[in-house]
PyMOL commands that place a pseudoatom at each C-alpha (Angstrom):
pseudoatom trace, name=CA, resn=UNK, resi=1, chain=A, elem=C, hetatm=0, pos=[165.999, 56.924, -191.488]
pseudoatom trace, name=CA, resn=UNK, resi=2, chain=A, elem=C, hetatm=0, pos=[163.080, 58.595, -190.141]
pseudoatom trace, name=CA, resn=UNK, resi=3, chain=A, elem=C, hetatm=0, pos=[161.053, 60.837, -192.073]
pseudoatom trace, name=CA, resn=UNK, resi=4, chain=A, elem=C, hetatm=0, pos=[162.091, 64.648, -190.597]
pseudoatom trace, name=CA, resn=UNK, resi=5, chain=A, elem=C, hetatm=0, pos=[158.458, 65.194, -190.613]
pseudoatom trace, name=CA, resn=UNK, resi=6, chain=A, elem=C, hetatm=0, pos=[157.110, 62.735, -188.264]
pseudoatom trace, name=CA, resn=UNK, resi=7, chain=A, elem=C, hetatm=0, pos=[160.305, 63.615, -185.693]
pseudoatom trace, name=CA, resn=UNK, resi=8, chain=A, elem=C, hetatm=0, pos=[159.709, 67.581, -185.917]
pseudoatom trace, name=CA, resn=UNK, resi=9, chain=A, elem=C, hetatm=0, pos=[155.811, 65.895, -185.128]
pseudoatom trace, name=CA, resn=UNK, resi=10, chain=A, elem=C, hetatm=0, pos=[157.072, 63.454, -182.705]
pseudoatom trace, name=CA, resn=UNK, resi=11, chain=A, elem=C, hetatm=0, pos=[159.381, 66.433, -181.177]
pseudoatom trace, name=CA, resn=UNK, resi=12, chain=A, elem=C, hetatm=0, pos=[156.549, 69.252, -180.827]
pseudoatom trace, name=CA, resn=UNK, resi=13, chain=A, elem=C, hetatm=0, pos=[154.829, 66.461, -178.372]
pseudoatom trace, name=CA, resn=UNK, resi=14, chain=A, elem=C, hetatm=0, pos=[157.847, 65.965, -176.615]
pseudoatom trace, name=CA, resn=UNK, resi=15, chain=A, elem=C, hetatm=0, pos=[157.322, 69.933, -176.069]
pseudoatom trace, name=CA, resn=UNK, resi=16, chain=A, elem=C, hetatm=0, pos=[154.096, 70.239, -175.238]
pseudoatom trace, name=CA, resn=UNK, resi=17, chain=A, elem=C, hetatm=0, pos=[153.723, 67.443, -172.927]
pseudoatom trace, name=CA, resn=UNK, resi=18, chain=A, elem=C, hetatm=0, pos=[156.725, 68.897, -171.228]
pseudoatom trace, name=CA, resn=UNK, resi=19, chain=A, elem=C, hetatm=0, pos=[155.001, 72.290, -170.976]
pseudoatom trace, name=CA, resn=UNK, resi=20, chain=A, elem=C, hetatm=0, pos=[151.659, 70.680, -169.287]
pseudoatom trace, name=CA, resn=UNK, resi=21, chain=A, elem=C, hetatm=0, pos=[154.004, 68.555, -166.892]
pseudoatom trace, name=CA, resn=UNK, resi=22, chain=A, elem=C, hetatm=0, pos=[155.662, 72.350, -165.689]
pseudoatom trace, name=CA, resn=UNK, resi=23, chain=A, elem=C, hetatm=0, pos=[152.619, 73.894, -165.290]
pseudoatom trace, name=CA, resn=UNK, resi=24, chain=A, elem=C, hetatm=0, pos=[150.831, 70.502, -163.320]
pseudoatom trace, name=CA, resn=UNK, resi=25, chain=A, elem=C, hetatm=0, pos=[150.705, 70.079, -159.355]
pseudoatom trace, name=CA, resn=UNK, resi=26, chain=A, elem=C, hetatm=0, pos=[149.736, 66.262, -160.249]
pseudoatom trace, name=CA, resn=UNK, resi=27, chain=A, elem=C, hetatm=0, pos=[151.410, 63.383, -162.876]
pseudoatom trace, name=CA, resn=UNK, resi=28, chain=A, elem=C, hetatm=0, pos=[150.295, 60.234, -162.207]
pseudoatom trace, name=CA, resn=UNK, resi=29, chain=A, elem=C, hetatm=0, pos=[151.490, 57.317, -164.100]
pseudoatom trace, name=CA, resn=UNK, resi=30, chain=A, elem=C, hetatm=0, pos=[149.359, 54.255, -164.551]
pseudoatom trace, name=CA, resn=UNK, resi=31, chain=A, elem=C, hetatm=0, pos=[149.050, 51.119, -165.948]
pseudoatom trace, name=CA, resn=UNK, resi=32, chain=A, elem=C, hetatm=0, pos=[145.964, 50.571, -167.631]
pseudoatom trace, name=CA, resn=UNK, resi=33, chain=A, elem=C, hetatm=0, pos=[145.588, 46.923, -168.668]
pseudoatom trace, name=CA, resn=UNK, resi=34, chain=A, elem=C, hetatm=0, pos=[142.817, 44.965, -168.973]
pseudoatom trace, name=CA, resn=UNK, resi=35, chain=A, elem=C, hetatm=0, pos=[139.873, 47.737, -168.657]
pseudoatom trace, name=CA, resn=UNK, resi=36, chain=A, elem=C, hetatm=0, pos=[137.257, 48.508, -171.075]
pseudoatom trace, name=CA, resn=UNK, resi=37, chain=A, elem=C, hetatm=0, pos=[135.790, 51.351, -173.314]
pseudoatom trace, name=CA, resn=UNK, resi=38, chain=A, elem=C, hetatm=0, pos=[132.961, 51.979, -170.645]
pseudoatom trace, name=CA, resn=UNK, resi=39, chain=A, elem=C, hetatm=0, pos=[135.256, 51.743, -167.643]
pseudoatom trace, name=CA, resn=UNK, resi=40, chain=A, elem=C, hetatm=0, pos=[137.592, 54.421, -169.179]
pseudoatom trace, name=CA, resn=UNK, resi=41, chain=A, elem=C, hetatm=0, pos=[134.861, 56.485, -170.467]
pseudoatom trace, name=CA, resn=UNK, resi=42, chain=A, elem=C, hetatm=0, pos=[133.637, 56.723, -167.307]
pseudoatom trace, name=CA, resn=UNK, resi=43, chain=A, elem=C, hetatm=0, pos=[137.262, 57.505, -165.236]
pseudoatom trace, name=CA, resn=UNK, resi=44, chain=A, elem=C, hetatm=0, pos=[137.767, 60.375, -167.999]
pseudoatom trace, name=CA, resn=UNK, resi=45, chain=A, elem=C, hetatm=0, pos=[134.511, 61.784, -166.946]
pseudoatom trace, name=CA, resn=UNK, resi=46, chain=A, elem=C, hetatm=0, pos=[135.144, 61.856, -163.218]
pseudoatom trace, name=CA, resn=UNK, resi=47, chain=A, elem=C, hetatm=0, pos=[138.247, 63.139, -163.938]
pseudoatom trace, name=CA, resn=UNK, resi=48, chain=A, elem=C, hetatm=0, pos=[137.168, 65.948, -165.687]
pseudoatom trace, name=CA, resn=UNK, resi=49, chain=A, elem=C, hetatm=0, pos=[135.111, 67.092, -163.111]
pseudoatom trace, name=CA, resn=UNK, resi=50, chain=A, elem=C, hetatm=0, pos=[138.536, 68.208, -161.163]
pseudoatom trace, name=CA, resn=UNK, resi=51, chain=A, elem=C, hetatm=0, pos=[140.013, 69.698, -164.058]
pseudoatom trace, name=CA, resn=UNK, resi=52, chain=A, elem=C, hetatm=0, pos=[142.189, 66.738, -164.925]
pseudoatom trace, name=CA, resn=UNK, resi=53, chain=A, elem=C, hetatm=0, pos=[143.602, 65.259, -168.214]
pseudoatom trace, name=CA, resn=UNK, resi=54, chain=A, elem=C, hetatm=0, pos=[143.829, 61.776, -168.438]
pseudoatom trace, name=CA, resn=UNK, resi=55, chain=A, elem=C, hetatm=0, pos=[145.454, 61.042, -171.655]
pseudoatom trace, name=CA, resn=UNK, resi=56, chain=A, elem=C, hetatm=0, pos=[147.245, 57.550, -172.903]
pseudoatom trace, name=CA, resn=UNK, resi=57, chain=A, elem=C, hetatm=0, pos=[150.975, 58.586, -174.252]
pseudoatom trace, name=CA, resn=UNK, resi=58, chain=A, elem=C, hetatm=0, pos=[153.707, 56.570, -175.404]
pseudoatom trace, name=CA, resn=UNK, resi=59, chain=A, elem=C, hetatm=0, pos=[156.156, 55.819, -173.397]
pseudoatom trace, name=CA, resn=UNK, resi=60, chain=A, elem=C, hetatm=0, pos=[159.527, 57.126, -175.224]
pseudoatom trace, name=CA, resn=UNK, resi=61, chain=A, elem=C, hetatm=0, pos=[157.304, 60.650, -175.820]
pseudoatom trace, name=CA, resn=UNK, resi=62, chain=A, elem=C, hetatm=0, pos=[156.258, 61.033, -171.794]
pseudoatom trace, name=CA, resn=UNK, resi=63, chain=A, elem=C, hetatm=0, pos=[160.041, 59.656, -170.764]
pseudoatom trace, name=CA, resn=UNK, resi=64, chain=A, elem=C, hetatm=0, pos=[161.646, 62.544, -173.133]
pseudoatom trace, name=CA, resn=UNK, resi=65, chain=A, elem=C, hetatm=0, pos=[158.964, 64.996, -171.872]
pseudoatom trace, name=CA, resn=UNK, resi=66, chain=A, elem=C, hetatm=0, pos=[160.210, 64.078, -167.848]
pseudoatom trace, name=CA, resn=UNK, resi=67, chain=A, elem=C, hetatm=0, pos=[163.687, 64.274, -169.072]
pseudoatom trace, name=CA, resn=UNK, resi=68, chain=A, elem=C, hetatm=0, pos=[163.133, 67.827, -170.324]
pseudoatom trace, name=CA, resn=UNK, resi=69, chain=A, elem=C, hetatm=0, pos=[161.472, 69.488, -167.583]
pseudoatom trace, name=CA, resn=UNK, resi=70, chain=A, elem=C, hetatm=0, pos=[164.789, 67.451, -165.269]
pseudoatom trace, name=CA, resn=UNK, resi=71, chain=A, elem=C, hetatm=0, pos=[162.604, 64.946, -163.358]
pseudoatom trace, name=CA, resn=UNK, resi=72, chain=A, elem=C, hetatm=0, pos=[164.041, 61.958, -163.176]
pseudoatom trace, name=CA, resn=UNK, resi=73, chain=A, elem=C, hetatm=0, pos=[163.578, 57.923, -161.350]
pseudoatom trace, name=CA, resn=UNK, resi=74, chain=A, elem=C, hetatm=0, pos=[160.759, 57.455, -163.619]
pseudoatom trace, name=CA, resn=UNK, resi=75, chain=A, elem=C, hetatm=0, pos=[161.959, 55.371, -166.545]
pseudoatom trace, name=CA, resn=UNK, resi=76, chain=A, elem=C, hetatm=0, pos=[161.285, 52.005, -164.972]
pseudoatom trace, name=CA, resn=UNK, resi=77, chain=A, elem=C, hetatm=0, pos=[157.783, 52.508, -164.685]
pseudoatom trace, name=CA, resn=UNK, resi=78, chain=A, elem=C, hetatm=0, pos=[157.513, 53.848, -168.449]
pseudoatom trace, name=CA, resn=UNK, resi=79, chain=A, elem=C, hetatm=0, pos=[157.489, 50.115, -169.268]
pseudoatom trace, name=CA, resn=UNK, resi=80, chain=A, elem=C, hetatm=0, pos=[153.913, 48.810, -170.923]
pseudoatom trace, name=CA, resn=UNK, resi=81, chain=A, elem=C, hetatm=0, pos=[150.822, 50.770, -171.837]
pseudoatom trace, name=CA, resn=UNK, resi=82, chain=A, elem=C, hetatm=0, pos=[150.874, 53.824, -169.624]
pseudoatom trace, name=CA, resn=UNK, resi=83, chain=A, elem=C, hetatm=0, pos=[148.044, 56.582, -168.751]
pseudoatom trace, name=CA, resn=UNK, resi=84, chain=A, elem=C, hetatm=0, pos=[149.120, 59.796, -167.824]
pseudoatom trace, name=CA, resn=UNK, resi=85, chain=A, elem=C, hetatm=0, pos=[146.941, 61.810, -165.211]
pseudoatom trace, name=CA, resn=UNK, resi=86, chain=A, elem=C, hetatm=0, pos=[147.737, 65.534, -165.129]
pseudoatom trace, name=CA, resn=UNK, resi=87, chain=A, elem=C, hetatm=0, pos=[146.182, 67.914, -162.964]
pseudoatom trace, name=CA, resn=UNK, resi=88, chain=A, elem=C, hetatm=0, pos=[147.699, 71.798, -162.546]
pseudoatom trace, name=CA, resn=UNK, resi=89, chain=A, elem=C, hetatm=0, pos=[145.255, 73.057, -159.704]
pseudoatom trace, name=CA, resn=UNK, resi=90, chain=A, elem=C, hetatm=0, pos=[144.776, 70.340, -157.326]
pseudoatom trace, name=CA, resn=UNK, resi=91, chain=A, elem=C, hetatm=0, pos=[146.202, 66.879, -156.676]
pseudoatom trace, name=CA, resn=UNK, resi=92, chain=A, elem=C, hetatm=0, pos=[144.317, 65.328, -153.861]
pseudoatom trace, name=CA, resn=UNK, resi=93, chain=A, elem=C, hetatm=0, pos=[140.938, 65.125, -155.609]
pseudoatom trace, name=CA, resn=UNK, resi=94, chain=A, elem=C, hetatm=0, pos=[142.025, 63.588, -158.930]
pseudoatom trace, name=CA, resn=UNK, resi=95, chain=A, elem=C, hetatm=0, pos=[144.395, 60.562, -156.708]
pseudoatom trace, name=CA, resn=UNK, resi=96, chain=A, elem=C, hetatm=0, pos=[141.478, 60.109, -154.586]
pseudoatom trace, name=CA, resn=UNK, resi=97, chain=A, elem=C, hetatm=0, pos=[139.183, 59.533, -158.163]
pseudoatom trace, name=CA, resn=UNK, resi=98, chain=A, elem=C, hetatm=0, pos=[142.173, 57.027, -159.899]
pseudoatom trace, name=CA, resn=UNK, resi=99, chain=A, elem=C, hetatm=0, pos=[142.734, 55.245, -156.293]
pseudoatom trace, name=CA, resn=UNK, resi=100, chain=A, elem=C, hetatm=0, pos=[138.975, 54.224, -155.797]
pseudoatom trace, name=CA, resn=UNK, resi=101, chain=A, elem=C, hetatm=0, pos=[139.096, 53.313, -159.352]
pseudoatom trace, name=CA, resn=UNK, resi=102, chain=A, elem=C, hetatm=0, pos=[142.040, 51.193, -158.817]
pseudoatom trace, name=CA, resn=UNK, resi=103, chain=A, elem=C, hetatm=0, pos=[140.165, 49.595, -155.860]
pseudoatom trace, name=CA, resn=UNK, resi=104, chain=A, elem=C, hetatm=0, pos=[137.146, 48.558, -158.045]
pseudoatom trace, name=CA, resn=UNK, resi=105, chain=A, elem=C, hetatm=0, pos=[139.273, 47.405, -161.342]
pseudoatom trace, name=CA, resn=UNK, resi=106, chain=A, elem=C, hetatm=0, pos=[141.873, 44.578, -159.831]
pseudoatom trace, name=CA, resn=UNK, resi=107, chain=A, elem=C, hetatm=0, pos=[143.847, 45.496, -163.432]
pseudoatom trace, name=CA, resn=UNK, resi=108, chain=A, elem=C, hetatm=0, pos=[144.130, 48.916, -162.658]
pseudoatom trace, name=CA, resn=UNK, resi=109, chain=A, elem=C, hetatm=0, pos=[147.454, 50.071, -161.286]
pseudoatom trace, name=CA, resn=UNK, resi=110, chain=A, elem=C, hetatm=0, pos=[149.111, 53.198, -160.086]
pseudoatom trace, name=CA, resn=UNK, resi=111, chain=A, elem=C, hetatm=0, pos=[152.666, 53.077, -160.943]
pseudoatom trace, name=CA, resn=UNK, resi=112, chain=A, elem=C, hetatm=0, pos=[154.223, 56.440, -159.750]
pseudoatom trace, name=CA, resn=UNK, resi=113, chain=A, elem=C, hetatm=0, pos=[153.912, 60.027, -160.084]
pseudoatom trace, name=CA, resn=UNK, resi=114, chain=A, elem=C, hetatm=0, pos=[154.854, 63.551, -159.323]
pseudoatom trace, name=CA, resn=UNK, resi=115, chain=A, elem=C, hetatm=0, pos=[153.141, 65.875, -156.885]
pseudoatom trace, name=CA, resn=UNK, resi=116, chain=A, elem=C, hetatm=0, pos=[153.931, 69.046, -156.655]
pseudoatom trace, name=CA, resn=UNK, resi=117, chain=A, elem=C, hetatm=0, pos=[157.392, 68.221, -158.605]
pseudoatom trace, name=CA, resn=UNK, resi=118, chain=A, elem=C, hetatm=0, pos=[158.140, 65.827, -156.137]
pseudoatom trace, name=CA, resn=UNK, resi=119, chain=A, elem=C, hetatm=0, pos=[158.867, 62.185, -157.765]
pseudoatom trace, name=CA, resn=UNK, resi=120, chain=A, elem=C, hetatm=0, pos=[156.236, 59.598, -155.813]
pseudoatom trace, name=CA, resn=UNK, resi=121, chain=A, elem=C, hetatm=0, pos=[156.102, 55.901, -155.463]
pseudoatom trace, name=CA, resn=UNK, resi=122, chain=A, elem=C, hetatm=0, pos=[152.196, 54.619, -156.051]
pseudoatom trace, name=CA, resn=UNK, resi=123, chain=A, elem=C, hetatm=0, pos=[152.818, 53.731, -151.998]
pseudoatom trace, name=CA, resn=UNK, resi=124, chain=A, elem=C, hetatm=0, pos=[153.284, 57.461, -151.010]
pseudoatom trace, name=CA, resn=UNK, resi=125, chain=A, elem=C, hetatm=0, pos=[150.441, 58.588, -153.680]
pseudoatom trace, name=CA, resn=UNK, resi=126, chain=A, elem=C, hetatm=0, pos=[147.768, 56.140, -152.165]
pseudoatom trace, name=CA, resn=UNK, resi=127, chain=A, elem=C, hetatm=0, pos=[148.761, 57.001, -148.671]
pseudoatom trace, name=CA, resn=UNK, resi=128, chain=A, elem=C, hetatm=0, pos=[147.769, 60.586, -149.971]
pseudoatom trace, name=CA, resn=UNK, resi=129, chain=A, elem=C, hetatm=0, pos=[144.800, 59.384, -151.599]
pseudoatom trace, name=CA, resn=UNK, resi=130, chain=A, elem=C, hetatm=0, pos=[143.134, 58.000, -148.459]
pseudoatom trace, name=CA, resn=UNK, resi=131, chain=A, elem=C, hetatm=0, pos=[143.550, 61.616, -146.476]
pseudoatom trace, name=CA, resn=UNK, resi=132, chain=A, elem=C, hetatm=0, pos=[140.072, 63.572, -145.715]
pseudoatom trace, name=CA, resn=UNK, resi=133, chain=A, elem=C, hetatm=0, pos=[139.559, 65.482, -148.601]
pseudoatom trace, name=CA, resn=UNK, resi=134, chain=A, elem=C, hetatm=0, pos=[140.506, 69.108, -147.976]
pseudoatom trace, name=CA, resn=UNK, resi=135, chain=A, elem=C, hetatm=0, pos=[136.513, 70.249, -146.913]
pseudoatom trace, name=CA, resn=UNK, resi=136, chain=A, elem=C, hetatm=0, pos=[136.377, 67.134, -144.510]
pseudoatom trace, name=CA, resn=UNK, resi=137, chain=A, elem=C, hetatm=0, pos=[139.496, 68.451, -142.632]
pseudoatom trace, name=CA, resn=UNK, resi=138, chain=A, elem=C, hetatm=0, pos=[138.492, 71.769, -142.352]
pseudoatom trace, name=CA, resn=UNK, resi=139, chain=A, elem=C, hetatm=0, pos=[134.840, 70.968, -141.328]
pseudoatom trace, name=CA, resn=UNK, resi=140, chain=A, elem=C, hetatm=0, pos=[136.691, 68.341, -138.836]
pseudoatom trace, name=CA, resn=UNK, resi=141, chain=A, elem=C, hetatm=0, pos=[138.862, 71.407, -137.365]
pseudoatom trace, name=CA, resn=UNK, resi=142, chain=A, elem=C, hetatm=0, pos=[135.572, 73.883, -137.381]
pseudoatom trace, name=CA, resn=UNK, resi=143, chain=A, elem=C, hetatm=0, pos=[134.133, 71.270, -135.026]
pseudoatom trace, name=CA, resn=UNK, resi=144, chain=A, elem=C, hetatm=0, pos=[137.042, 71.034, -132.665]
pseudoatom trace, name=CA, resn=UNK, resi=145, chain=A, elem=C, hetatm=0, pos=[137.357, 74.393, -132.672]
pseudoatom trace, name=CA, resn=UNK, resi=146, chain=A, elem=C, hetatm=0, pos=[133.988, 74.934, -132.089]
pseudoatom trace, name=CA, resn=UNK, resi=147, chain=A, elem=C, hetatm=0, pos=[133.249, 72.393, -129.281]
pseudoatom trace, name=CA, resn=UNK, resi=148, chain=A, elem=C, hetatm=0, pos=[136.469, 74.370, -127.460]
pseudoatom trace, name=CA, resn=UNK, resi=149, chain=A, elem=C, hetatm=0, pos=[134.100, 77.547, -127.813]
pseudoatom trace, name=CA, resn=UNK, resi=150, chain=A, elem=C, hetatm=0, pos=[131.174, 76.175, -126.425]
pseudoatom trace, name=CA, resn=UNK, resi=151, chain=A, elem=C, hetatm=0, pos=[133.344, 74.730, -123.227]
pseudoatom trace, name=CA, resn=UNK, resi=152, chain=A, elem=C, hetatm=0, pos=[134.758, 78.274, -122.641]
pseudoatom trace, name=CA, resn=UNK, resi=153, chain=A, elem=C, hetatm=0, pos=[131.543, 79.838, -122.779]
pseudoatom trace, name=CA, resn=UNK, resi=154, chain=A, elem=C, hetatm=0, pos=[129.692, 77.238, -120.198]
pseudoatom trace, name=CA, resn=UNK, resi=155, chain=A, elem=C, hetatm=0, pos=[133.101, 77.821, -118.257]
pseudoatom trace, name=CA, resn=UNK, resi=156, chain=A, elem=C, hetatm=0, pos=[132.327, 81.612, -118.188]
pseudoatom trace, name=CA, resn=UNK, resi=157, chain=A, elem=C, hetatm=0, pos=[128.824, 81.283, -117.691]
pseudoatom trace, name=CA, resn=UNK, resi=158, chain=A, elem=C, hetatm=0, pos=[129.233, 79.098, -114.465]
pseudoatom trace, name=CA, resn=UNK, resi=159, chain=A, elem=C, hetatm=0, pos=[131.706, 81.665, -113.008]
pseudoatom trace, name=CA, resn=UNK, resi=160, chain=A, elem=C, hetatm=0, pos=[129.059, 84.342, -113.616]
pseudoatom trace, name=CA, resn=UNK, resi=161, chain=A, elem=C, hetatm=0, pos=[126.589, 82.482, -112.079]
pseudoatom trace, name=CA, resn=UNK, resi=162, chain=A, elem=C, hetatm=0, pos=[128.763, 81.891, -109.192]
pseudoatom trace, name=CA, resn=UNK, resi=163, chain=A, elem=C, hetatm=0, pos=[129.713, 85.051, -108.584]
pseudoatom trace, name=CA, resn=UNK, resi=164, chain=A, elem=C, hetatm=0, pos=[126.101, 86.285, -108.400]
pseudoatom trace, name=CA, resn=UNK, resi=165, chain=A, elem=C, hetatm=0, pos=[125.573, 83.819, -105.736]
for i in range(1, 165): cmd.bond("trace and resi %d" % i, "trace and resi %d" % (i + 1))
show_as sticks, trace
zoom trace
């Protein structure tokens, strides 16, 4: 039987990582295979930089986490060695950092997540992932906006000058 040590241990995880995965906007599962120290070391770092966690769990611990906080469709893809990505203030940045990486690193994989406690397949997340970023979209309406501006003022300016004629 297993020591009651290492399960009240084993069970305080459980708890925790179900606590982050309340409190996170983004969960992305991934399969990590076949990439180095470097490569990870590296991925960590840019992920930091948006204020996410990436953080390798095992699989019984995050599938008893997802069962506690009632998410469910999820246990098929805790098969193999799984990275976690959590993220509780944005998601688009941090799926945007793990896509690219998955572009340059054929081993790479996004299996699934949860966005805004929404359960995702790694079809739906990439589609995400390739959106403007959230600055691009707002310069991109700025500009339409803008260039409507500009036509209604050289619209009013040509009636003025009209009308003095």
């Amino acid at each position: 039987m297993a020591n009651e040590k290492i399960i009240k241990q084993k069970a305080e995880e459980v708890n925790s990582l179900a606590e982050t995965i309340k409190q996170s906007k983004l969960i992305l599962l991934t399969d990590y295979r076949g990439i180095n120290v470097t490569d990870v070391t590296e991925l960590r770092k840019n992920l930091r930089n948006t204020n996410s966690e990436y953080k390798v769990i095992k699989n019984n611990i995050t599938r008893r986490a997802l069962k506690e906080c009632g998410i469910e469709g999820l246990d098929e893809m805790l098969l193999g060695p799984t990275a976690v990505v959590l993220n509780k203030e944005d998601y688009l940045e941090p799926a945007k950092i793990i896509y690219e990486y998955s572009k340059k690193n054929e081993f790479y994989k996004i299996k699934a997540g949860i966005i805004e406690g929404k359960v995702m397949t790694a079809e739906e997340i990439i589609t995400l992932a390739k959106l403007p970023s959230r600055q691009t979209l707002l310069g991109m309406l700025a500009g339409a906006l803008l260039g409507n501006i500009t036509k209604l003022a050289v619209s009013l300016d040509q009636v003025r000058l009209q009308k003095e004629a």
